[in-house]
Each structure stands twice: as C-alpha cells, then as structure tokens.
C-alpha positions as CSV (number, residue, x, y, z in Angstrom):
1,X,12.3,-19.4,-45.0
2,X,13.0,-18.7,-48.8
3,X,10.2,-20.9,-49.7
4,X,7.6,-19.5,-47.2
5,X,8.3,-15.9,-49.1
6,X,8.3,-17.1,-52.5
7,X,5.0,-18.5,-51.8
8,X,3.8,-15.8,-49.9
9,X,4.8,-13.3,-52.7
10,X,2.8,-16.0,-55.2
11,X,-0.1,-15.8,-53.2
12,X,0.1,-11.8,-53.8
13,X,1.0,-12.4,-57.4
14,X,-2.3,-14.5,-57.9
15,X,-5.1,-11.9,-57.4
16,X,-3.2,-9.6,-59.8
17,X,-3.7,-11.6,-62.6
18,X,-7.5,-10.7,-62.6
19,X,-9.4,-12.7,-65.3
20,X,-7.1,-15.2,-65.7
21,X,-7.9,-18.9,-65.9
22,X,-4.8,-20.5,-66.4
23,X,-1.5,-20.4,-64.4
24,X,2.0,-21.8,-64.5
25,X,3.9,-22.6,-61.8
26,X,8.1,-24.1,-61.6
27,X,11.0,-24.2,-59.4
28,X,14.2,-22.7,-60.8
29,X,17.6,-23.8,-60.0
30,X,17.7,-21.8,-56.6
31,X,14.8,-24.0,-55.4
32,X,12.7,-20.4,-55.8
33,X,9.1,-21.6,-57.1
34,X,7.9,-18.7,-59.8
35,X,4.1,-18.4,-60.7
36,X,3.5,-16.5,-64.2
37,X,0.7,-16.6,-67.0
38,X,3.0,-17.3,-69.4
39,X,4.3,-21.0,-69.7
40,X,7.8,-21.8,-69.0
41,X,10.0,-24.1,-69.6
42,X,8.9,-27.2,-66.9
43,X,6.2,-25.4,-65.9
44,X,3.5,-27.2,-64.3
45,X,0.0,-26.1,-65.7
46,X,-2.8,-25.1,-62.6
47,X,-6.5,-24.1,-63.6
48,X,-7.8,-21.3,-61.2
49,X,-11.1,-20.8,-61.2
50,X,-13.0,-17.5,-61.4
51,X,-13.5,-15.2,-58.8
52,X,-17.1,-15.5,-57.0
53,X,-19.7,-13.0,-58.0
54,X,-22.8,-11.6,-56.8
55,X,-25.8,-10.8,-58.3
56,X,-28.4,-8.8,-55.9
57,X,-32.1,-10.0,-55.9
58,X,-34.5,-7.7,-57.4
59,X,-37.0,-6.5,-55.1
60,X,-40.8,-6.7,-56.1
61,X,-43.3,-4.1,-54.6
62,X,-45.1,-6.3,-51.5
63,X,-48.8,-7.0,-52.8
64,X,-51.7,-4.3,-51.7
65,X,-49.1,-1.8,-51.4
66,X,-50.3,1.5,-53.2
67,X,-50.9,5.2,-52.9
68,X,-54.7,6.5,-52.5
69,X,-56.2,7.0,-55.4
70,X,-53.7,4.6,-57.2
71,X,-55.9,1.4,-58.0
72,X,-54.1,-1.7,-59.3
73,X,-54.0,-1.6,-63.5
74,X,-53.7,2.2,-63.5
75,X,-49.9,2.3,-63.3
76,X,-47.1,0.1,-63.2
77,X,-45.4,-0.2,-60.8
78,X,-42.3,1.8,-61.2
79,X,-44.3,4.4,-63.1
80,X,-43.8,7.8,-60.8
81,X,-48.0,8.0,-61.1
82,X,-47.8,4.8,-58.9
83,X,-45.3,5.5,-56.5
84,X,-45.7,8.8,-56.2
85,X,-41.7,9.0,-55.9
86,X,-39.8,10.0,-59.5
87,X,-36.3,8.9,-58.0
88,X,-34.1,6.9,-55.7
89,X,-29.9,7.2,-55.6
90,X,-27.9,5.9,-53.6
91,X,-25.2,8.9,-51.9
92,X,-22.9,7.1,-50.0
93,X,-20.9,5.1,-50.2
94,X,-20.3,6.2,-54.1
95,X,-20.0,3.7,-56.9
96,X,-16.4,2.0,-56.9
97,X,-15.5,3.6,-53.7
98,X,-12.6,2.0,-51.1
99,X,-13.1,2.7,-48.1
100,X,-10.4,2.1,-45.5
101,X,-10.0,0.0,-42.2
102,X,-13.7,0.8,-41.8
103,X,-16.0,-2.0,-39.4
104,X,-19.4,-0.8,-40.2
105,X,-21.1,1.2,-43.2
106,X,-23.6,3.6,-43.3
107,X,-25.4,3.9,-46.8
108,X,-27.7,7.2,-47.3
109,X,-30.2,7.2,-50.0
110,X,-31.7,10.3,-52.2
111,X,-35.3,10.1,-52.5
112,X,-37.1,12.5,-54.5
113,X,-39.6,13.9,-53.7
114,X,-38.6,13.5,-50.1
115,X,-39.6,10.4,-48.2
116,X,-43.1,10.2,-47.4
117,X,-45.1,9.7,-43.9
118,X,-45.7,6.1,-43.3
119,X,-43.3,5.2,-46.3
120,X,-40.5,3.3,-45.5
121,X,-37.1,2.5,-48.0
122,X,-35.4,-0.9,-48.1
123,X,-31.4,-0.9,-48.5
124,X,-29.5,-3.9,-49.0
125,X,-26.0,-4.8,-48.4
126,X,-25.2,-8.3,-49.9
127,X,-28.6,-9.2,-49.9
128,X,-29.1,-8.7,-46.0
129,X,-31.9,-6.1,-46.0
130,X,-32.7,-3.2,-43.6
131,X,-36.3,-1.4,-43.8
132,X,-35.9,1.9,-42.1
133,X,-38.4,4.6,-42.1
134,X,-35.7,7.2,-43.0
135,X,-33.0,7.3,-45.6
136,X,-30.1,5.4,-44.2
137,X,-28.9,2.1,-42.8
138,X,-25.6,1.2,-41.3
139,X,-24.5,-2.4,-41.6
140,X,-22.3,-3.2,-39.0
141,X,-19.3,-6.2,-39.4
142,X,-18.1,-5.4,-42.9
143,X,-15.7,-7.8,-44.0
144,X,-13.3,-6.3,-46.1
145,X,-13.7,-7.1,-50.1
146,X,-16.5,-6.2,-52.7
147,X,-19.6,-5.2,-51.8
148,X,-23.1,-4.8,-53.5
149,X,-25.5,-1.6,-52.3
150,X,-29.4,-1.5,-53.4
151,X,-32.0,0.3,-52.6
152,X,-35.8,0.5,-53.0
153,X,-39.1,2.4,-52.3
154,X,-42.7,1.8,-53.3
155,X,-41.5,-0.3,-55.8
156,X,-39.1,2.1,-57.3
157,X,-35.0,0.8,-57.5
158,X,-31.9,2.8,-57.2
159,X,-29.1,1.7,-59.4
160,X,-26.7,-0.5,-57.9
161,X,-23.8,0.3,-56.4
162,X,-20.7,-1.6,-55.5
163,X,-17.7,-0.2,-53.0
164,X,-14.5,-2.2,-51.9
165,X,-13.3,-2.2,-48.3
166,X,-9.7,-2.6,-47.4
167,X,-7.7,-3.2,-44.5
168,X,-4.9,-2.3,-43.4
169,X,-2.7,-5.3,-42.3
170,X,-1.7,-5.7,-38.8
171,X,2.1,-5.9,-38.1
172,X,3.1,-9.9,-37.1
C-alpha cells in the first residue's frame, strides 16, 4: 500500500514540474521511491518528454466569397473594405479561463458591426469546426484539459483563445 501512494503522489508530483525534461527517480531506505528534479544520490536518470501542443489551423476565406461591390484585387482579404466587418472577439469562454466540472461549452463571438444577413461565422474548438448563422456554438463532450478557441468571418480572425477544464474527482 505504501508503494501504491508514493507512486500515486509521483504521478501528482510530475505535472508540477512544468517545462522539465529531465527527472530523477530513487528508493530510500524505507523502500519509499522519491521523484525530484534535482539528482540524488542513486538516483536513476528518466527523460520525460514535453507536453503535446496544439497549434489551430488558420482559416482562409472560401474562393468567390465577397461583398457586392467588392471585386477580387480591390481589397485584401482581412481589410474591413472587404469584409465589410472591422472586428471579431471571442466573449466567452475568456482567455486562460478554468471552467469547472463542465460537459459542454458554449463559445459567443463579438462581431462588429453586427453579423450580417446571409453571413455566417465559423468557431473552432480543437480544430472541430461549427458554421452557425449566429454568434455562438456549443461543443458538447469536453474532455477536461487545454483547450484552443478560434473564430472567423468573411475572412476576418478573432485572436485565439485558450481555456482549461477541470474536473472534479469522483470519490473511489
């Protein structure tokens, strides 16, 4: 049983360590096995690799899509004369938000000037996109962890914005 909760408590101790790349692991006298960053004395040496990241796509404007009067080489495409739209935010969830024992996020967009007729905004969780003809989405079955938020319109991209989850562990 001791074993099972130092190693339990070394599995806590490993995420903690953030940017590390090297650990060191030993068993003391007790038989207790310790994890640290700093070598010890009969410490075994363990590489751990980086944590995973995630870099969204960028979304491109689909071809043909422009506002009347707009003809191709007048505008880029992010220019407001283009897109008719001068910004796009993303509202919720907030940059570096944790949201708690949650299953399914909404995200709401700011879009100004307001969404047009016929117009249609793209939000993206992950990379799993939603076009809706409003200015939310809700992704349903959100694992808990990091999470990436985009969002575009005519061309035009919000900022990104990333939000943790967190979950509330069940009692055994």
């Amino acid at each position: 049983m001791r074993h099972l909760t130092a190693c339990f408590l070394a599995l806590l101790l490993i995420p903690s360590l953030g940017a590390a790349d090297v650990l060191y692991k030993w068993v003391d006298a007790q038989g207790i096995v310790h994890y640290s960053d700093k070598p010890a004395p009969g410490a075994t040496k363990i590489d751990v690799p980086k944590a995973p990241t995630f870099t969204p796509p960028q979304m491109a404007a689909p071809e043909g899509l422009h506002r009347e009067g707009v003809h191709r080489g007048d505008a880029s495409p992010q220019s407001p004369a283009a897109t008719g739209y001068t910004a796009i935010t993303i509202d919720s969830p907030q940059d570096q938000q944790t949201l708690w024992n949650v299953p399914s996020v909404t995200v709401t967009v700011n879009v100004a000037p307001a969404l047009q007729p016929g117009d249609s905004v793209t939000i993206s969780l992950d990379g799993a996109a939603q076009t809706v003809n409003g200015t939310s989405a809700t992704f349903n079955d959100v694992d808990r962890g990091q999470h990436t938020v985009t969002a575009s319109v005519s061309g035009m991209n919000a900022p990104p914005v990333t939000f943790y989850i967190q979950k509330t562990a069940k009692p055994p």
